[in-house]
DSSP file (Angstrom, degrees, kcal/mol; ACC not computed):
  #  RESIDUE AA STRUCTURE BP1 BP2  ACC     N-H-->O    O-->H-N    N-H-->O    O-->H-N    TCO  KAPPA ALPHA  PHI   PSI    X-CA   Y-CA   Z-CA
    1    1 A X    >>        0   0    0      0, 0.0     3,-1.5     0, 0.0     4,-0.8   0.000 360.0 360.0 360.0 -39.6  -16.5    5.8    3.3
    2    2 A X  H >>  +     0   0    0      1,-0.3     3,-1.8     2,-0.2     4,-1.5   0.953 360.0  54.5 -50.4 -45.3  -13.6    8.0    4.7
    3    3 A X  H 3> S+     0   0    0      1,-0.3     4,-1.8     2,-0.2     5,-0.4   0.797  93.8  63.2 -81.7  -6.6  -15.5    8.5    7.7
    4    4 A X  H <4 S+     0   0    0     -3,-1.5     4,-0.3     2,-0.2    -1,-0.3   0.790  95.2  55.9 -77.1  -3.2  -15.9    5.7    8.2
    5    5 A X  H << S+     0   0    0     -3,-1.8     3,-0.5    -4,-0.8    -2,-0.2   0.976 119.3  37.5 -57.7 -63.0  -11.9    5.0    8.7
    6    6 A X  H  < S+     0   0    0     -4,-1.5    -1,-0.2     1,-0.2    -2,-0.2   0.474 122.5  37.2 -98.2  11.2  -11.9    7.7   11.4
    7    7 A X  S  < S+     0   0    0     -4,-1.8     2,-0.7    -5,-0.1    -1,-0.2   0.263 104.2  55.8-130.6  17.9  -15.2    7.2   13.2
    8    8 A X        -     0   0    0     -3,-0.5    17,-0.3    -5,-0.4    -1,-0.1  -0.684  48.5-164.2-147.6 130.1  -16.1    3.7   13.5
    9    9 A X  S    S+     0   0    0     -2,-0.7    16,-1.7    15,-0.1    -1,-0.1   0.849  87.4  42.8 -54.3 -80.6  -13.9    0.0   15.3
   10   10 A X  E    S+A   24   0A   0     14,-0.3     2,-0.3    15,-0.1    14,-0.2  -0.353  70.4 171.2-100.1 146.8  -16.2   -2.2   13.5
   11   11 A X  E     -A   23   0A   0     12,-2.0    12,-1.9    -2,-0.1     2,-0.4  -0.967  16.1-163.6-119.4 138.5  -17.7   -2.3   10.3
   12   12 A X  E     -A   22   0A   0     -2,-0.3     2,-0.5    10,-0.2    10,-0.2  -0.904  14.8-145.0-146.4 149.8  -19.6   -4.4    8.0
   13   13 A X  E     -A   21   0A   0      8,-4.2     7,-2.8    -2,-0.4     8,-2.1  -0.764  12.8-164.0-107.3 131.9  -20.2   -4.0    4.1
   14   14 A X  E     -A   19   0A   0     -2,-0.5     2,-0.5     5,-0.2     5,-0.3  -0.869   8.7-176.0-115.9 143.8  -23.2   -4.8    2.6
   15   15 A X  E >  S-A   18   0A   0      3,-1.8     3,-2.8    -2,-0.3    -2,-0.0  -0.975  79.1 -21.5-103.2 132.8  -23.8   -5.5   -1.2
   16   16 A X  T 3  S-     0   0    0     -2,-0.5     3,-0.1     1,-0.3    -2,-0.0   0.594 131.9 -36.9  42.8  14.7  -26.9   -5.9   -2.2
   17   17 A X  T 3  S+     0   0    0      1,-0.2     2,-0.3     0, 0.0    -1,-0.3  -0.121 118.4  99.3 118.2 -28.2  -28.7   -7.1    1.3
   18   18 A X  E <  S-A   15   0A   0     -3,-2.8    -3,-1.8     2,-0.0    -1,-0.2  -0.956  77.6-127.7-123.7 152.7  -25.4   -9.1    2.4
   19   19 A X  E     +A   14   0A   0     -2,-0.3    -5,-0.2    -5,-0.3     3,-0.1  -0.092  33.2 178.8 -52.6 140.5  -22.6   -8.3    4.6
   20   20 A X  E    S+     0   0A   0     -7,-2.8     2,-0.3     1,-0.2    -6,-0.2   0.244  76.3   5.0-117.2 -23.6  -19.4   -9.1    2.0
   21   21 A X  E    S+A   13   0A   0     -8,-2.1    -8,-4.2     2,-0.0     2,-0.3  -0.904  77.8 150.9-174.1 126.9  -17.2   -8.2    4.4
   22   22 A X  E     +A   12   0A   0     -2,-0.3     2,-0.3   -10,-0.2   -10,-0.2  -0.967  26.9  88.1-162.6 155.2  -17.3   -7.0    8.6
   23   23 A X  E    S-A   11   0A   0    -12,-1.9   -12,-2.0    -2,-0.3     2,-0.3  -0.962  82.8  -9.1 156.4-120.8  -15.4   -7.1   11.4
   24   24 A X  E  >  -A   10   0A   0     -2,-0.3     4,-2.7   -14,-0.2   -14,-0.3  -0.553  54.4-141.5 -86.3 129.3  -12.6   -4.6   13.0
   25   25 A X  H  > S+     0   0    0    -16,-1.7     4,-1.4   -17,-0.3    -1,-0.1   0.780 100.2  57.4 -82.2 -12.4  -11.8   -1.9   10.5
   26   26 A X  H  > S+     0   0    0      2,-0.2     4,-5.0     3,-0.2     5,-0.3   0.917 116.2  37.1 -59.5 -69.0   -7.8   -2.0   11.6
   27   27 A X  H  > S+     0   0    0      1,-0.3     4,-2.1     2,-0.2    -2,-0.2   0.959 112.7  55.1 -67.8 -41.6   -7.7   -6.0   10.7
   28   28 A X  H  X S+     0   0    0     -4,-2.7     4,-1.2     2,-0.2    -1,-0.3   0.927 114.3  40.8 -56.6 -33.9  -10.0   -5.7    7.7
   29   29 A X  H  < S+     0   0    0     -4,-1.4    -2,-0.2     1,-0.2    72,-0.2   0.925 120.8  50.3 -79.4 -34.0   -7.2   -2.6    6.0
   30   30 A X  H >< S+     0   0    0     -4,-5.0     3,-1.0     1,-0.2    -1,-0.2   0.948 106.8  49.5 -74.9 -26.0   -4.5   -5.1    7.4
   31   31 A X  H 3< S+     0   0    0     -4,-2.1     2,-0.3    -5,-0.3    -1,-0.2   0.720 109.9  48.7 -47.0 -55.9   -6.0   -8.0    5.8
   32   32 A X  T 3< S+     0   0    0     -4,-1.2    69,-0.6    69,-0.1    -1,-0.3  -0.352  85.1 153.9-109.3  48.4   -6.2   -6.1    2.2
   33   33 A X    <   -     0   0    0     -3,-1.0    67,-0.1    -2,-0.3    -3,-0.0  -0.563  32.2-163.2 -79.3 160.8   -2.1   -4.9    2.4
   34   34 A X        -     0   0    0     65,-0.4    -1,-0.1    -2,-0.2    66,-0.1   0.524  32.0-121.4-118.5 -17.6   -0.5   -4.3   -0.7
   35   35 A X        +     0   0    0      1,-0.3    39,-1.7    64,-0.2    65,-0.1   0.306  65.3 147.1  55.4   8.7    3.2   -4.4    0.4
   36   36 A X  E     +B   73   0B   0     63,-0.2    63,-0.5    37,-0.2    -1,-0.3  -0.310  20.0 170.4 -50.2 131.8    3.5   -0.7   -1.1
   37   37 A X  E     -BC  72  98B   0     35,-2.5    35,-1.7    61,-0.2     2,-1.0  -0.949  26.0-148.4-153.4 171.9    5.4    1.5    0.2
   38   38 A X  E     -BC  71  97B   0     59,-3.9    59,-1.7    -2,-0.2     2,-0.5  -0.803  19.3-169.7-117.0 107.7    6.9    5.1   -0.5
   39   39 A X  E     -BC  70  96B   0     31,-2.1    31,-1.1    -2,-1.0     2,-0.4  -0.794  11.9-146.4 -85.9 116.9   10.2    6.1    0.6
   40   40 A X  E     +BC  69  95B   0     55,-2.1    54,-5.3    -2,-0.5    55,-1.4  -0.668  28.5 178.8 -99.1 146.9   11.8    9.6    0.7
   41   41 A X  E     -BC  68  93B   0     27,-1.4    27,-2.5    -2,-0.4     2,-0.5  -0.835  38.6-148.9-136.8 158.1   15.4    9.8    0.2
   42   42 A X  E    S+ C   0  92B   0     50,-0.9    50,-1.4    -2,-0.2     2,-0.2  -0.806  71.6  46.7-109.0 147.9   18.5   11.8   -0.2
   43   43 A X  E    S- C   0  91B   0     -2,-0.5    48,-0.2    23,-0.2     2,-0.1  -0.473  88.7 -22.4 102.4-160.9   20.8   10.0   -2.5
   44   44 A X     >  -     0   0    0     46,-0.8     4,-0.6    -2,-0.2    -2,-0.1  -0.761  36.9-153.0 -94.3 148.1   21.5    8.2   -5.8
   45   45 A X  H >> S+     0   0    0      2,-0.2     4,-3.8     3,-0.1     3,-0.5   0.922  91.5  47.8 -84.7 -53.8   18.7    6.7   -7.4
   46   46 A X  H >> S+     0   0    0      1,-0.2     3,-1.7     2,-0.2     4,-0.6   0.868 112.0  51.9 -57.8 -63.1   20.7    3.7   -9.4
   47   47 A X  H 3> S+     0   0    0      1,-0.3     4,-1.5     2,-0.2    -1,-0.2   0.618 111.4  48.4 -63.4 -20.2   22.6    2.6   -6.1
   48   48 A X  H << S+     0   0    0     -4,-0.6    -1,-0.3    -3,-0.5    -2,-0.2   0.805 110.0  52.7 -51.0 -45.6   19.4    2.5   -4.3
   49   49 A X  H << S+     0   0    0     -4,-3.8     4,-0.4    -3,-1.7    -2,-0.2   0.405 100.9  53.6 -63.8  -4.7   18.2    0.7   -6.7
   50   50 A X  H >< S+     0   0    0     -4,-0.6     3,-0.7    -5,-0.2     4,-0.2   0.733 110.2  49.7-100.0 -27.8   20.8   -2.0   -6.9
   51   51 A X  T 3< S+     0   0    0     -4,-1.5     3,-0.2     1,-0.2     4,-0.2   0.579 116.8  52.6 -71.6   0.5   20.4   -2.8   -2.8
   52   52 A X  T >> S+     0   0    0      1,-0.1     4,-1.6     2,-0.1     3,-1.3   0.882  82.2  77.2 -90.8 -16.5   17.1   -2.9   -3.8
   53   53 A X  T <4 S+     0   0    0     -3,-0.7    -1,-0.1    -4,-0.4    -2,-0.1   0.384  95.4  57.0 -78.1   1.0   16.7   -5.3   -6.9
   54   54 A X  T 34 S+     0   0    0     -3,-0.2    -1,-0.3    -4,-0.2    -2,-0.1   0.718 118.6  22.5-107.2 -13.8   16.9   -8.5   -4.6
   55   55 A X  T <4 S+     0   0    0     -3,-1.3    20,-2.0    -4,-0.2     2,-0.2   0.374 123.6  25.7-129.3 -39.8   13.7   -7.7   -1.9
   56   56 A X  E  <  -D   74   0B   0     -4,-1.6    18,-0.3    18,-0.2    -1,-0.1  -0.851  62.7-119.3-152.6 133.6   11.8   -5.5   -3.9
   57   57 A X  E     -D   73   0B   0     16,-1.8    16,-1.7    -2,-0.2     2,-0.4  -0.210  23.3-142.9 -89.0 172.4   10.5   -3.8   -6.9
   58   58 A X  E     -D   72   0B   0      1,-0.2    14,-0.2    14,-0.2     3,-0.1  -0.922  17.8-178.6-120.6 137.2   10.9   -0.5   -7.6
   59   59 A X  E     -     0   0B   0     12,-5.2    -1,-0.2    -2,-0.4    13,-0.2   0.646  59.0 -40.3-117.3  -5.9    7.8    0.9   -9.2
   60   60 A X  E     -D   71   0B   0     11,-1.2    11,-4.2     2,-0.0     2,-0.5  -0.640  49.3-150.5 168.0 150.9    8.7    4.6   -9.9
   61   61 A X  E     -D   70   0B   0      9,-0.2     2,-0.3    -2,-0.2     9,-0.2  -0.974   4.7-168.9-143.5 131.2   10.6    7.8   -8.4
   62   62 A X  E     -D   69   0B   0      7,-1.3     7,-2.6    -2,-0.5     2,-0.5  -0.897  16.3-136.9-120.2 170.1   10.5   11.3   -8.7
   63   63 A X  E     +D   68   0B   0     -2,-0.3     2,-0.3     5,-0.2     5,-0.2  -0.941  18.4 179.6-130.4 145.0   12.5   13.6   -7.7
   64   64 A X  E >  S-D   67   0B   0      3,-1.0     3,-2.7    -2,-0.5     2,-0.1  -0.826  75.3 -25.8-125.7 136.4   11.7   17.0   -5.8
   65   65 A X  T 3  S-     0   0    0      1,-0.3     3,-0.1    -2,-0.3    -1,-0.0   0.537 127.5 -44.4  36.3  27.4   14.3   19.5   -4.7
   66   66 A X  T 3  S+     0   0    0      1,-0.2     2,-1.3    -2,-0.1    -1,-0.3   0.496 122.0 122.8  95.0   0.1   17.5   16.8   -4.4
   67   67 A X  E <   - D   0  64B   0     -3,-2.7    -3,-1.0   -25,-0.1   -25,-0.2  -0.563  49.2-165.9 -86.8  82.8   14.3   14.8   -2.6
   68   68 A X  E     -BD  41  63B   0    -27,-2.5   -27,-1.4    -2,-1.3     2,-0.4  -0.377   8.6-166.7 -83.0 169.6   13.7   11.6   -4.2
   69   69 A X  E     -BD  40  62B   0     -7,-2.6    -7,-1.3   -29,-0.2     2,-0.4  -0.992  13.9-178.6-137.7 115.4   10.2    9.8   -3.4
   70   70 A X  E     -BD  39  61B   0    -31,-1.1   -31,-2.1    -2,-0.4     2,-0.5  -0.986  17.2-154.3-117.4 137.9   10.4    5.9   -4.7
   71   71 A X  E     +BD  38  60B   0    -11,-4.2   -12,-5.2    -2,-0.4   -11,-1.2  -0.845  19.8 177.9 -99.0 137.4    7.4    3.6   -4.4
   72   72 A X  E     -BD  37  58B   0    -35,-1.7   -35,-2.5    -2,-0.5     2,-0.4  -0.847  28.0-139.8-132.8 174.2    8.7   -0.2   -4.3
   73   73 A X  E     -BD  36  57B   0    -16,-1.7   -16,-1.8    -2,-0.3     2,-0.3  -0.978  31.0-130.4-143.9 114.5    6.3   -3.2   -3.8
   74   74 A X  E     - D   0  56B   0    -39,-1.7   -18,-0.2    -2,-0.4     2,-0.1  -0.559  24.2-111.3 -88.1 145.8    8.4   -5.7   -1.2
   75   75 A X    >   -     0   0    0    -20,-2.0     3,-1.0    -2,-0.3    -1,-0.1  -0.322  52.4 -66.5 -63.5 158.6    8.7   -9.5   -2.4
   76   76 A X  T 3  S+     0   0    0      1,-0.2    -1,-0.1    -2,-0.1     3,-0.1  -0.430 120.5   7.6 -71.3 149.5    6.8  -12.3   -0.3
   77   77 A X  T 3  S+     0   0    0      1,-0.3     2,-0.3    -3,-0.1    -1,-0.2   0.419  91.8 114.3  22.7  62.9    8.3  -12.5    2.8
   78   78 A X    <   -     0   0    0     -3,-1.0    -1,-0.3   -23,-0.1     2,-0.2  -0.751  53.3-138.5-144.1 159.9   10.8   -9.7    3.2
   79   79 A X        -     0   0    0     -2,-0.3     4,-0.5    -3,-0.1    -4,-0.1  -0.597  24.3-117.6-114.3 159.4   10.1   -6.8    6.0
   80   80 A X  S  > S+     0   0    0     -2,-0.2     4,-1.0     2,-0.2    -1,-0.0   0.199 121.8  69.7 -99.0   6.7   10.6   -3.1    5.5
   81   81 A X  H  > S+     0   0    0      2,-0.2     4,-1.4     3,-0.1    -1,-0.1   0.903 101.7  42.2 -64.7 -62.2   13.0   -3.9    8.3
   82   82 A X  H >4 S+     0   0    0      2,-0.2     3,-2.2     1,-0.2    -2,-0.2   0.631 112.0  59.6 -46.7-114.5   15.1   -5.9    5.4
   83   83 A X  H >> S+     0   0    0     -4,-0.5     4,-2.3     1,-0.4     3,-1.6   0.136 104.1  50.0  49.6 -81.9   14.5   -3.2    3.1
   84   84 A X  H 3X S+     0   0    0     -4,-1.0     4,-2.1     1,-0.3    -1,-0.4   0.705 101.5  50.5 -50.8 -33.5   16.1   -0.9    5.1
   85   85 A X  H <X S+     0   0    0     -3,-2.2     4,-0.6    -4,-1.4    -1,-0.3   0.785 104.2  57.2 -79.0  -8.8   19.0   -2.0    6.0
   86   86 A X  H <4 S+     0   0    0     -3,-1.6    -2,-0.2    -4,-0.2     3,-0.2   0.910 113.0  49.3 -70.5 -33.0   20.2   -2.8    2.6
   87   87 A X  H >X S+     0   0    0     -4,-2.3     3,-2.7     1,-0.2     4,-0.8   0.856  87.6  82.9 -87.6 -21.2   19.5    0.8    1.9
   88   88 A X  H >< S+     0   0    0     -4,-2.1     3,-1.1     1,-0.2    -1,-0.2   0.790  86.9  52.7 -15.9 -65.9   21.1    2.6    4.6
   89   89 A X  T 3< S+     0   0    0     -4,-0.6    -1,-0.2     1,-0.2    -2,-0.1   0.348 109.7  40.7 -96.3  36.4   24.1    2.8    3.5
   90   90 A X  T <4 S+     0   0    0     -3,-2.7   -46,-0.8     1,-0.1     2,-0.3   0.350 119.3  47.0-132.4 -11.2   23.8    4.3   -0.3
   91   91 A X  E <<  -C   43   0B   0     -3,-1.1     2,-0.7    -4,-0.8   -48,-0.2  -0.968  65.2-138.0-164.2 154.1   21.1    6.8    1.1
   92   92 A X  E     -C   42   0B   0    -50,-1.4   -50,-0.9    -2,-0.3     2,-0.1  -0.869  34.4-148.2-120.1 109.5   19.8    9.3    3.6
   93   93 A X  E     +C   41   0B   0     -2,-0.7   -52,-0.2   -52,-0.2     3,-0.1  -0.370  24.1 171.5 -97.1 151.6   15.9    8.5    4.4
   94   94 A X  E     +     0   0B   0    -54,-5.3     2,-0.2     1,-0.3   -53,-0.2   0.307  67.3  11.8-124.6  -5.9   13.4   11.4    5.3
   95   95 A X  E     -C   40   0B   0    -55,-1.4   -55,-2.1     2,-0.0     2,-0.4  -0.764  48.1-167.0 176.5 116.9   10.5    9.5    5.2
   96   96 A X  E     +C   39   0B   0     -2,-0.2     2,-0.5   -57,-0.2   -57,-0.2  -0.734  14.4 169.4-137.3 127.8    8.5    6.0    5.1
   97   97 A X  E     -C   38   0B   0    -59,-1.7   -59,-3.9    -2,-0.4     2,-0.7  -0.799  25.1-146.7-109.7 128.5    4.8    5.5    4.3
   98   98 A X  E     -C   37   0B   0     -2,-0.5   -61,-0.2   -61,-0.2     2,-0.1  -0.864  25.7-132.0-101.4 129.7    3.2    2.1    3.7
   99   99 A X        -     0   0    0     -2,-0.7   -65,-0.4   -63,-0.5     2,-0.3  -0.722  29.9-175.6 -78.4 136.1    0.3    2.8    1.1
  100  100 A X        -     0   0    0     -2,-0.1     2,-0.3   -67,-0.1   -67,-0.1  -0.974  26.7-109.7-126.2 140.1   -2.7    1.0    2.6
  101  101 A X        -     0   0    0    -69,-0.6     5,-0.4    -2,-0.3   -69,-0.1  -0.252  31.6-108.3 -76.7 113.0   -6.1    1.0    0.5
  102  102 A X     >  -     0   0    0     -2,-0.3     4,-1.7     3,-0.1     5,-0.2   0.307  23.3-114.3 -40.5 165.8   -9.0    2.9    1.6
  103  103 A X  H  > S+     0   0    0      1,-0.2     4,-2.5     2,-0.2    -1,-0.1   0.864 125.4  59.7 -77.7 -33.6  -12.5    0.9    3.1
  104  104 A X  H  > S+     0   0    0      2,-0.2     4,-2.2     3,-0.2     5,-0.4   0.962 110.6  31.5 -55.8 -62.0  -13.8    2.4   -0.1
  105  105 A X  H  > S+     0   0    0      1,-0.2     4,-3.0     2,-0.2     5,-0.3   0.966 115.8  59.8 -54.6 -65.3  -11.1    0.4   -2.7
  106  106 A X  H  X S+     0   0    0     -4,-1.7     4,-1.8    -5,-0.4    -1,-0.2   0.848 110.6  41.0 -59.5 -33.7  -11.1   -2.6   -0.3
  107  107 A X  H >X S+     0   0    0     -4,-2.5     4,-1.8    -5,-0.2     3,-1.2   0.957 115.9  49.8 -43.3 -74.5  -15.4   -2.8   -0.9
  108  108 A X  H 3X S+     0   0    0     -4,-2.2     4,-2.5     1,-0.2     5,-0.2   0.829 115.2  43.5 -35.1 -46.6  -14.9   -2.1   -4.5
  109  109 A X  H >< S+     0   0    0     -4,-3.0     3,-0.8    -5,-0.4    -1,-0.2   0.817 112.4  52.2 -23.5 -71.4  -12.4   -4.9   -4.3
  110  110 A X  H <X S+     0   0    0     -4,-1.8     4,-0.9    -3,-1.2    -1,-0.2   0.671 114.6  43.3  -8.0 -63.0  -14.6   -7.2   -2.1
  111  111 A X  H 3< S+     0   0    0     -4,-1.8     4,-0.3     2,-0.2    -1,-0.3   0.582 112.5  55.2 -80.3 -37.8  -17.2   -6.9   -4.4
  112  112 A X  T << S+     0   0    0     -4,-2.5    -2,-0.3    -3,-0.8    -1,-0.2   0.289 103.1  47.8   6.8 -63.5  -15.1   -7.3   -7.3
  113  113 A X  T  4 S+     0   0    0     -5,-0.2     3,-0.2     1,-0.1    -2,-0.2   0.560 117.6  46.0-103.4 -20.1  -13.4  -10.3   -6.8
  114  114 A X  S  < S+     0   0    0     -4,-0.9    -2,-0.2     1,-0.1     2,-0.1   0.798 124.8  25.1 -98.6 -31.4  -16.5  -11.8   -5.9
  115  115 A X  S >> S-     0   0    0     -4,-0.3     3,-2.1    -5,-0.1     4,-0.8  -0.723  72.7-164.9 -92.1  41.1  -18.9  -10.5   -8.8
  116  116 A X  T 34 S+     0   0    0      1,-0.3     4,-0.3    -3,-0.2    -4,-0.1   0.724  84.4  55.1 -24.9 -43.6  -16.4   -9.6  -12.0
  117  117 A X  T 34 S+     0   0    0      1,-0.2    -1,-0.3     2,-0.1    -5,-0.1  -0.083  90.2  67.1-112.9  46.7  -19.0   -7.7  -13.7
  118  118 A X  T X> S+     0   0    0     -3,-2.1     3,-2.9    -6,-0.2     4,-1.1   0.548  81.5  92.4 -95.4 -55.6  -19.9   -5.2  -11.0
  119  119 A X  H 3X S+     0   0    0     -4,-0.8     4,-2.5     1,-0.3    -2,-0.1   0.512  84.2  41.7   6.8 -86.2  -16.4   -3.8  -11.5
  120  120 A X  H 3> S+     0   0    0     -4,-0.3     4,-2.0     1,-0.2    -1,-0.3   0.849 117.9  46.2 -49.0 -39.0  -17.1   -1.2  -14.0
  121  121 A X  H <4 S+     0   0    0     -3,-2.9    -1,-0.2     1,-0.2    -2,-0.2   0.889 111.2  55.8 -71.5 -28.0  -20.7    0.2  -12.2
  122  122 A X  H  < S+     0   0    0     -4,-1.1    -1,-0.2     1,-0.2    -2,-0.2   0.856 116.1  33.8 -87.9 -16.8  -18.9    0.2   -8.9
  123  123 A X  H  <        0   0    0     -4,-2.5    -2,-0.2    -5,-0.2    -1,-0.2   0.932 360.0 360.0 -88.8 -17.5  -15.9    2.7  -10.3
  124  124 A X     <        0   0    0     -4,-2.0    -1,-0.2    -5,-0.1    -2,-0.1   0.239 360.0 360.0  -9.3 360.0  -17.9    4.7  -12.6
């Protein structure tokens, strides 16, 4: 499934003789966003976390060499635009990555949500 991220625009996913899921592989990954994302930071963790507690949740940090990495999960209809400026001024960012879920997860998903008891055979 990984190649298929980097060598094909369109897709479609088949279960079992039907398509479950096709079109542009860009719009299908935006389609299955999670609102994840991982930020690295210079600074204190609680006062980051208090500009954060109103926009997003914070779902864990570690911390590397004075480098923290938190992943937060933004609230419906808040931006990592918001996000950022509330934190600016308690912290000095090195880095942000929005986790988006591989063509592989987004079948199982697919497939999943439509068929509860495939689940388990399709992560096995």
């Amino acid at each position: 499934m990984n190649s298929v991220e980097e060598l094909c625009d369109d897709i479609a996913l088949i279960h079992q003789s039907k398509v479950v899921l096709s079109g542009n592989v860009y719009d299908i990954k935006n389609q299955f966003k999670t609102s994840v994302y991982q930020i690295q930071f210079k600074g204190n963790i609680p006062a980051f976390t208090h500009h954060l507690w109103a926009s997003a949740e914070l779902l864990n940090t570690k911390e590397n060499h004075g480098i923290v990495t938190a992943r937060i999960k933004l609230k419906p209809n808040i931006s990592i635009n918001q996000i950022l400026h509330q934190i600016l001024p308690v912290c000095e960012i090195h880095s942000i990555k929005e986790e988006m879920l591989s063509m592989n997860d987004i079948f199982i998903k697919t497939v999943s949500d439509k068929n509860p008891e495939n689940h388990s055979i399709l992560t096995e």
